[in-house]
N, CA, C and O of each residue as an XYZ file, in Angstrom:
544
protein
N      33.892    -86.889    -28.708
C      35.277    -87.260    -28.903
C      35.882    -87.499    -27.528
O      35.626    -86.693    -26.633
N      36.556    -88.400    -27.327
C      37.165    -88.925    -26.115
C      38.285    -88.985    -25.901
O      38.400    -90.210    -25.887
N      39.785    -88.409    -25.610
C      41.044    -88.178    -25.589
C      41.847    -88.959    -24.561
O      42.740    -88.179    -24.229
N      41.952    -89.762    -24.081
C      43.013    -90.249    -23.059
C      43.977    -89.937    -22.745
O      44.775    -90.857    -22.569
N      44.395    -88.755    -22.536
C      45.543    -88.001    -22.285
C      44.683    -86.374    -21.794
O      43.680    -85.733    -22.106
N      45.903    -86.284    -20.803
C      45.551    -85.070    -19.968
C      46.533    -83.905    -20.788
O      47.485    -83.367    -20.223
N      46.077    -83.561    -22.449
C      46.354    -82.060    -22.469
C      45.054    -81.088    -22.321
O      43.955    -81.593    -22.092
N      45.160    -80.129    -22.416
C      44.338    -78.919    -22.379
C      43.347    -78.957    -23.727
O      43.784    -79.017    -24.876
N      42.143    -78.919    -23.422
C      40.968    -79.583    -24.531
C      41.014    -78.501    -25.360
O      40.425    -78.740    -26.414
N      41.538    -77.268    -25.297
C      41.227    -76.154    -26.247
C      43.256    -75.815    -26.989
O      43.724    -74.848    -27.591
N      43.973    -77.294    -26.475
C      45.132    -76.970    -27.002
C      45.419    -76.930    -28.326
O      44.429    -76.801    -29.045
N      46.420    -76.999    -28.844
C      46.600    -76.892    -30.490
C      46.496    -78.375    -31.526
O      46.476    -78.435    -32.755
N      46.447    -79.358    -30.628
C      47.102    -80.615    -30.436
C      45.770    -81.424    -30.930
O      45.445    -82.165    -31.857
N      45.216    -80.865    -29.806
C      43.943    -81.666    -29.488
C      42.736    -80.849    -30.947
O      42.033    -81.479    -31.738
N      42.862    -79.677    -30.864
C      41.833    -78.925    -31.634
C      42.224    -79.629    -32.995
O      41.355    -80.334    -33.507
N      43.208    -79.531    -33.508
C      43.742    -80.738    -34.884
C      42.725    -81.686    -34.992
O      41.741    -81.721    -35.732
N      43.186    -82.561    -34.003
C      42.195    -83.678    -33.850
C      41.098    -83.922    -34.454
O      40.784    -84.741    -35.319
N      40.154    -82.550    -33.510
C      38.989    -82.200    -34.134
C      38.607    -81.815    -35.239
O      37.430    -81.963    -35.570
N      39.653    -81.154    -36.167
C      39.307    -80.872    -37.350
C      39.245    -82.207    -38.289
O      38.421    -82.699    -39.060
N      40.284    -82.468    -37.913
C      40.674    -84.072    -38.737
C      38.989    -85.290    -38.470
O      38.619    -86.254    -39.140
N      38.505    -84.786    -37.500
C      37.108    -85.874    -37.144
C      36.402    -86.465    -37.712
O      36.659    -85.754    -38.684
N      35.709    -87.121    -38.083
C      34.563    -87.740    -38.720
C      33.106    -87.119    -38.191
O      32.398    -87.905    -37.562
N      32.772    -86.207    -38.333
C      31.329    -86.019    -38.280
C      30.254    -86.199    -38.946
O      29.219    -85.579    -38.701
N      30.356    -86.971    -39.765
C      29.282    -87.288    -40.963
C      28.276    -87.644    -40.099
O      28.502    -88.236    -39.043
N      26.315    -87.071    -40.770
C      25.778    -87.491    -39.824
C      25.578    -86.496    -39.080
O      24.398    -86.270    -38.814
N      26.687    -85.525    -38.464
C      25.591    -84.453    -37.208
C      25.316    -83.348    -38.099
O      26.171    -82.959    -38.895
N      24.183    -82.826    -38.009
C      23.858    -81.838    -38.901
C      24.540    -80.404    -38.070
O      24.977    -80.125    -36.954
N      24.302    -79.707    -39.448
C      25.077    -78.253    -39.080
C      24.475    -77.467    -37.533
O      23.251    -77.553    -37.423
N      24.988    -76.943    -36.698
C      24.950    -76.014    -35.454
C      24.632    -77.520    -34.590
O      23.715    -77.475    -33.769
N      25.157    -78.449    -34.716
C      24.974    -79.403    -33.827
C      26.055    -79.732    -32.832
O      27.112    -79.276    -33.267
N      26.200    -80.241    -31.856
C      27.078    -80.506    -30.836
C      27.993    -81.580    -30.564
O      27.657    -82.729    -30.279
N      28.715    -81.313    -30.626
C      30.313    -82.763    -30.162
C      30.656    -82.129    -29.042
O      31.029    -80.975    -28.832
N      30.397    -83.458    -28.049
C      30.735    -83.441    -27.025
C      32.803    -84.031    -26.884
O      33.620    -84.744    -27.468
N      32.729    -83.416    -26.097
C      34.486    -83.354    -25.729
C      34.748    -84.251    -24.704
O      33.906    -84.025    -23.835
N      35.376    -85.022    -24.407
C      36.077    -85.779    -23.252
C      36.990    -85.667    -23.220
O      37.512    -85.687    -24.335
N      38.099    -85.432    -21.841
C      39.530    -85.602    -21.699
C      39.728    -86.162    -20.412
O      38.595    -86.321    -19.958
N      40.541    -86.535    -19.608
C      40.970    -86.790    -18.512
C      41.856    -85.577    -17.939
O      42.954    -85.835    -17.445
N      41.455    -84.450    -17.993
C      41.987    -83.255    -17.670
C      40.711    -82.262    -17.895
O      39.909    -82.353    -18.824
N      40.691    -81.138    -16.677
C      39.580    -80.202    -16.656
C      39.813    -78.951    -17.524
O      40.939    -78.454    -17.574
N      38.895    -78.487    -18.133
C      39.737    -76.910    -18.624
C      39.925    -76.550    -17.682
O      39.420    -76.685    -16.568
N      41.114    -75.776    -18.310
C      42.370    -74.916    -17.222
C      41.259    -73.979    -16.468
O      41.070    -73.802    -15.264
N      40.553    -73.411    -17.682
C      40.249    -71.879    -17.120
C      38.571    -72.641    -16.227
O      37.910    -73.671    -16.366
N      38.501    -71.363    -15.308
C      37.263    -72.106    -14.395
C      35.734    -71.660    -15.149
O      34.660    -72.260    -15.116
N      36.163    -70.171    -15.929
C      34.634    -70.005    -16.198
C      33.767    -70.627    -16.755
O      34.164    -71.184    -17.778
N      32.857    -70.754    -16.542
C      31.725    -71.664    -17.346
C      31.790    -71.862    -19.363
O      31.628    -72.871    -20.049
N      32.014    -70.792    -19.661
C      32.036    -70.411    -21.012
C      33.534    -71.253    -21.593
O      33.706    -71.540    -22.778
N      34.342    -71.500    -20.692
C      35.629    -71.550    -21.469
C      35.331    -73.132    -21.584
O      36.267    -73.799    -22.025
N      34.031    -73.882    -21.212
C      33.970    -75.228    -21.360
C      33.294    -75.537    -22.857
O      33.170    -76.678    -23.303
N      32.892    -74.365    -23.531
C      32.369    -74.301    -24.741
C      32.918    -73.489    -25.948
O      33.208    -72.296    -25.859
N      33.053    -74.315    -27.221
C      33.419    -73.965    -28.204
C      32.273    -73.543    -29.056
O      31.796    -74.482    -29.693
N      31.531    -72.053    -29.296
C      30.021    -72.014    -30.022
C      30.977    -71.757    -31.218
O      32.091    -71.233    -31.230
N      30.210    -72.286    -32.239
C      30.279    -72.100    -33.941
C      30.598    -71.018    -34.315
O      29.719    -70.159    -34.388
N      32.069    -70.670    -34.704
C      32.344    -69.315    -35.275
C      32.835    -68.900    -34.240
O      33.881    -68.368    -34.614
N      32.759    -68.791    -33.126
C      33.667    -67.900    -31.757
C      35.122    -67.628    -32.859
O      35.738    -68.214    -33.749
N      35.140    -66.440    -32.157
C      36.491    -65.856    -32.350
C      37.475    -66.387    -31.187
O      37.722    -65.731    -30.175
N      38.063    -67.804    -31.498
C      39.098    -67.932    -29.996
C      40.514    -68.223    -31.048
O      40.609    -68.526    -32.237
N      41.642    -67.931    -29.828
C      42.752    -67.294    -30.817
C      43.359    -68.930    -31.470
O      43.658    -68.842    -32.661
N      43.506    -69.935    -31.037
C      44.126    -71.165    -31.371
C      43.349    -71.490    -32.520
O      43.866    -71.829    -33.584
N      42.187    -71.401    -32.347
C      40.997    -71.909    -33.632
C      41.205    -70.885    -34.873
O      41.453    -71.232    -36.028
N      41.062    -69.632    -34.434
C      41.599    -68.972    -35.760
C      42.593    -68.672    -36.403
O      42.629    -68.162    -37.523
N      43.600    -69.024    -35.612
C      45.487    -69.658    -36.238
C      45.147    -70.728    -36.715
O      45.476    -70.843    -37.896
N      44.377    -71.959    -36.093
C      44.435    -73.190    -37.035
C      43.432    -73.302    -38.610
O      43.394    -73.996    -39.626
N      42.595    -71.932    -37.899
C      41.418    -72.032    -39.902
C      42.274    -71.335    -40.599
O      42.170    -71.433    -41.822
N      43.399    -70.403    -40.016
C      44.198    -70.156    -41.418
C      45.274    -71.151    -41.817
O      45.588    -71.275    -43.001
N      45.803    -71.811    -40.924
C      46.761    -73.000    -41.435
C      45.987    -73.940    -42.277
O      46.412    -74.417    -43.329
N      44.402    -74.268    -41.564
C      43.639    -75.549    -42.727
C      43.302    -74.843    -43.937
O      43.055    -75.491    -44.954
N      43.263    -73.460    -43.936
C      42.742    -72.793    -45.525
C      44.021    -73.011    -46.144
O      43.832    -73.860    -47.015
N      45.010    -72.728    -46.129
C      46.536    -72.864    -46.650
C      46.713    -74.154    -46.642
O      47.801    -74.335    -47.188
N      46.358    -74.942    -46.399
C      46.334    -76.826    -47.047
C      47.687    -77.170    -46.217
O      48.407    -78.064    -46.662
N      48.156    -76.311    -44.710
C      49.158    -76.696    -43.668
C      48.865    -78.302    -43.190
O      49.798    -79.092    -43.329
N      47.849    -78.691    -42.748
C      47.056    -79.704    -42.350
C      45.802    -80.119    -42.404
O      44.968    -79.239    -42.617
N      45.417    -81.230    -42.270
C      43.955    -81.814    -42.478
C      43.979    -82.347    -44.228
O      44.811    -82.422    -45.131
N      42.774    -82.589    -44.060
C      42.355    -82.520    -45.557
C      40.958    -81.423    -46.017
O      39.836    -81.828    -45.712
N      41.070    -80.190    -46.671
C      40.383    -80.052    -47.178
C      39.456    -80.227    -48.220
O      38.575    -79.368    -48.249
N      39.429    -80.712    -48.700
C      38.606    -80.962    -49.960
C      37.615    -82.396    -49.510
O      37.916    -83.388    -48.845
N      36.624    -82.092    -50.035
C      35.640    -83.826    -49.787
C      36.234    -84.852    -51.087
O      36.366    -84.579    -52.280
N      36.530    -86.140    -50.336
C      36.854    -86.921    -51.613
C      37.627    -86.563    -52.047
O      37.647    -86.874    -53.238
N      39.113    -85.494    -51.483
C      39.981    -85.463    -52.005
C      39.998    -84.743    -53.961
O      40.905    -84.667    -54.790
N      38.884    -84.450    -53.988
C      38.183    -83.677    -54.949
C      38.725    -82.045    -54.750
O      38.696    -81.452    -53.672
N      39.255    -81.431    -56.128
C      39.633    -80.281    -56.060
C      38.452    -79.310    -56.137
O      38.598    -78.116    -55.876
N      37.336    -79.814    -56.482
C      36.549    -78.604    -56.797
C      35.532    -78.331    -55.449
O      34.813    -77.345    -55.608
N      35.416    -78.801    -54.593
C      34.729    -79.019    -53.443
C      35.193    -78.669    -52.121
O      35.034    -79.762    -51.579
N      35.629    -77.959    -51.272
C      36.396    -78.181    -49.830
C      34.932    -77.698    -48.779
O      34.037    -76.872    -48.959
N      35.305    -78.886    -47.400
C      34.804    -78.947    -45.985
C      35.099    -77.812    -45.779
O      35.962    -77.088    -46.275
N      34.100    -77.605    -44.758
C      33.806    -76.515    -44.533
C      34.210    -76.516    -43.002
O      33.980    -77.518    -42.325
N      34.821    -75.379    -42.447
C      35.967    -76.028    -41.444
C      34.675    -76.106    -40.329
O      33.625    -75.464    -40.320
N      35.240    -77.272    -39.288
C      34.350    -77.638    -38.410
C      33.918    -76.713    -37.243
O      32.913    -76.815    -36.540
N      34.857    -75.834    -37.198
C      34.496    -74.758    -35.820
C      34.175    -73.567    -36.207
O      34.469    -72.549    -35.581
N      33.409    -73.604    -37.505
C      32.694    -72.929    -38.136
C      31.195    -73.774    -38.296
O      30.088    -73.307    -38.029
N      31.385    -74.642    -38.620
C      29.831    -75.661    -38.713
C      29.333    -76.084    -37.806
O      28.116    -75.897    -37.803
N      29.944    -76.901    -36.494
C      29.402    -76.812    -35.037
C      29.859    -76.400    -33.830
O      30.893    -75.734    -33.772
N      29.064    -76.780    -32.561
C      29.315    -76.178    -31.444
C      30.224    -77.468    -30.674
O      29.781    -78.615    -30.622
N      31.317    -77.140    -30.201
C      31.925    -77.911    -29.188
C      32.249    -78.136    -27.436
O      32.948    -77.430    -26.709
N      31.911    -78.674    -27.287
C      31.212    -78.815    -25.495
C      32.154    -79.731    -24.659
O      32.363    -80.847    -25.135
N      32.605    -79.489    -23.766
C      33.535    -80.394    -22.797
C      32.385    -80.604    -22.007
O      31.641    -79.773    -21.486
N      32.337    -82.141    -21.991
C      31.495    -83.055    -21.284
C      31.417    -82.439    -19.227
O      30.457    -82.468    -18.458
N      32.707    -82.016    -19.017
C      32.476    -81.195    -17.736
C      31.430    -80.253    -17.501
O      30.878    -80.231    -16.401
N      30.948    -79.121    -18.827
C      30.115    -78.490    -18.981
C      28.356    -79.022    -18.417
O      27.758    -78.281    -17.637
N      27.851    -80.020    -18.794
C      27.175    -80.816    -18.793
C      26.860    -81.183    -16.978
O      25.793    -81.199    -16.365
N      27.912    -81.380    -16.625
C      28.503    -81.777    -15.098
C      28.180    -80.283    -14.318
O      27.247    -80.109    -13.534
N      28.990    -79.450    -14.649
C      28.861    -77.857    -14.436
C      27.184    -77.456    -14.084
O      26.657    -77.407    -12.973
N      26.492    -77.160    -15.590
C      25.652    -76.341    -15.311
C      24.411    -77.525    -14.979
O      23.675    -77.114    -14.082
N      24.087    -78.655    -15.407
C      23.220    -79.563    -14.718
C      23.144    -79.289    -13.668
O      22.325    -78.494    -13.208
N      24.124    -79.987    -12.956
C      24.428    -80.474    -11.492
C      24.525    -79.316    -10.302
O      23.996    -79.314     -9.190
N      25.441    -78.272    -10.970
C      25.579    -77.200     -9.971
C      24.561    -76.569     -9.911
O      23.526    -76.679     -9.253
N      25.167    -75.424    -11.157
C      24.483    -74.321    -11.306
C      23.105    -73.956    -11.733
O      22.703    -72.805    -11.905
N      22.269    -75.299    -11.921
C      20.898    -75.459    -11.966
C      20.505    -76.228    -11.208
O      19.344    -76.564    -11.443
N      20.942    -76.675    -10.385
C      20.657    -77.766     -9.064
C      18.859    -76.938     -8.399
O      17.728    -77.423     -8.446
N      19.256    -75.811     -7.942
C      18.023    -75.075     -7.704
C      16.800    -75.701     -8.831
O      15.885    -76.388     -8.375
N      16.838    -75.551     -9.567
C      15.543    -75.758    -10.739
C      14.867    -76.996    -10.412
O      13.684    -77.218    -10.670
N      15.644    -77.779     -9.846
C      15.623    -79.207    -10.085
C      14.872    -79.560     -8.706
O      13.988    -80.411     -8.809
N      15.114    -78.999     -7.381
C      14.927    -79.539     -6.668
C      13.363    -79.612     -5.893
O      13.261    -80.043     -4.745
N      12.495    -79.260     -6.475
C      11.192    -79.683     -6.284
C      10.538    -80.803     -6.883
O       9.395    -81.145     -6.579
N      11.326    -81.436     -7.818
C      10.923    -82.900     -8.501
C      11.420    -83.917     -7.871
O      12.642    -83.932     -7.727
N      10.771    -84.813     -7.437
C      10.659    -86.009     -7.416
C       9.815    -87.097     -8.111
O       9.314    -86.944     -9.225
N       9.675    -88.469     -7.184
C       9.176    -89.992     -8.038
C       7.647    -89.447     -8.532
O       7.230    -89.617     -9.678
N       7.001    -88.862     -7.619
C       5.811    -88.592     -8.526
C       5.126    -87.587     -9.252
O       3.909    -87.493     -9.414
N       6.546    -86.415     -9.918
C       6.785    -85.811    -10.827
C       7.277    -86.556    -12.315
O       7.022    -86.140    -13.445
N       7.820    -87.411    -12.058
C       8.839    -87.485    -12.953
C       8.973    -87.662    -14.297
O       9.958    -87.936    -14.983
N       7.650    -87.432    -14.610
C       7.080    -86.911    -16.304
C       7.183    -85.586    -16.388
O       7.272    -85.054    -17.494
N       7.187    -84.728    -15.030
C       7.389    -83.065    -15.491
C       8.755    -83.552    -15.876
O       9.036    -83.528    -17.074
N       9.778    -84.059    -14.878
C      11.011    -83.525    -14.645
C      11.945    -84.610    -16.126
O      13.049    -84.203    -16.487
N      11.611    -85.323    -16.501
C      11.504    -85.440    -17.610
C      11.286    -84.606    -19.028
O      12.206    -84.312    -19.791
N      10.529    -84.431    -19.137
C       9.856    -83.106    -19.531
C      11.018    -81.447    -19.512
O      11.346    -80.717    -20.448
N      11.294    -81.390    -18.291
C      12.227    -80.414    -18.272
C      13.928    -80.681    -18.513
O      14.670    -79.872    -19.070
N      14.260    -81.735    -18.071
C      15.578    -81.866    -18.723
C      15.405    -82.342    -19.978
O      16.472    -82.719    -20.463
N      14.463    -82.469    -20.694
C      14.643    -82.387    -22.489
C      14.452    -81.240    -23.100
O      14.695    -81.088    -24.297
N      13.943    -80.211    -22.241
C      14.067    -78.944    -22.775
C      15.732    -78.067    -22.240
O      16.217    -77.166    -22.924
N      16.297    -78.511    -21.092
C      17.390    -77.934    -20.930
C      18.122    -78.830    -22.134
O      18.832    -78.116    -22.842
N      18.109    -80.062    -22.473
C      18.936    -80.345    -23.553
C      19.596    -80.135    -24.750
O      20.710    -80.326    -25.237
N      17.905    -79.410    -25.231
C      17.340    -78.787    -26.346
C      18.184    -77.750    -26.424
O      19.040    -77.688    -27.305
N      18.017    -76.802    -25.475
C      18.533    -75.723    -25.268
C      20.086    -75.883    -25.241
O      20.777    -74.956    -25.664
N      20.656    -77.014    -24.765
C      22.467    -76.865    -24.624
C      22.732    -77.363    -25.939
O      23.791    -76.923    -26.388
N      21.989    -78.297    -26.859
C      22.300    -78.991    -28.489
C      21.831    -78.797    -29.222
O      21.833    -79.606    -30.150
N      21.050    -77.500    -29.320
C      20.252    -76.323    -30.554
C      19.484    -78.068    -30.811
O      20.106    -78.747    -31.629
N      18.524    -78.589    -30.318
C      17.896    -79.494    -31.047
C      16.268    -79.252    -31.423
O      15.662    -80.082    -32.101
């Protein structure tokens, strides 16, 4: 998801958004990546990730407003007997900075014995760090 506006990716505003999304297609514990033109506020590494089910306080004010039919649409097809299953309960959400973060920085070490005539290991190893950041 890609936002053009600099609010705060874990705001109330923006998390809507996300519920409202189209994810058809990513299977369950799978990953949506986040874009904004603004960094999360907070610096720690963790606050760049939304895992499935986290207890964070905006997300669980907004699953009780979407259970109470405040906003979104619950139900599939607008069908009473059926309701979605709220999304920050079904997958993991990732600010594309994250990606930037622990690649680049904070695994920079791992990386730096590969070169041009590695580059089937090192291949090889960033599809397993992938794996590992998109439960794939």
């Amino acid at each position: 998801i890609y936002k053009d506006k600099t609010i705060e990716w874990q705001d109330n505003e923006f998390l809507k958004e996300c519920i409202n999304g189209n994810f058809e297609g990513l299977r369950d514990n799978g990953t949506v990546l986040i874009k904004t033109n603004s960094l999360p506020a907070k610096t720690k590494i963790e606050h760049y990730i939304i895992k499935k089910g986290s207890l964070v306080s905006n997300i669980e004010y907004l699953k009780q407003e979407y259970i109470k039919g405040k906003f979104g649409d619950v139900f599939i097809d607008d069908g009473m007997s059926s309701t979605k299953e709220f999304v920050f309960d079904k997958y993991n959400f990732m600010h594309f900075e994250y990606l930037k973060k622990v690649m680049l920085v904070e695994k920079s070490e791992d990386f730096k014995r590969f070169n041009a005539l590695n580059k089937i290991e090192l291949l090889q190893k960033l599809k397993c760090e992938y794996e590992k950041l998109f439960n794939l």
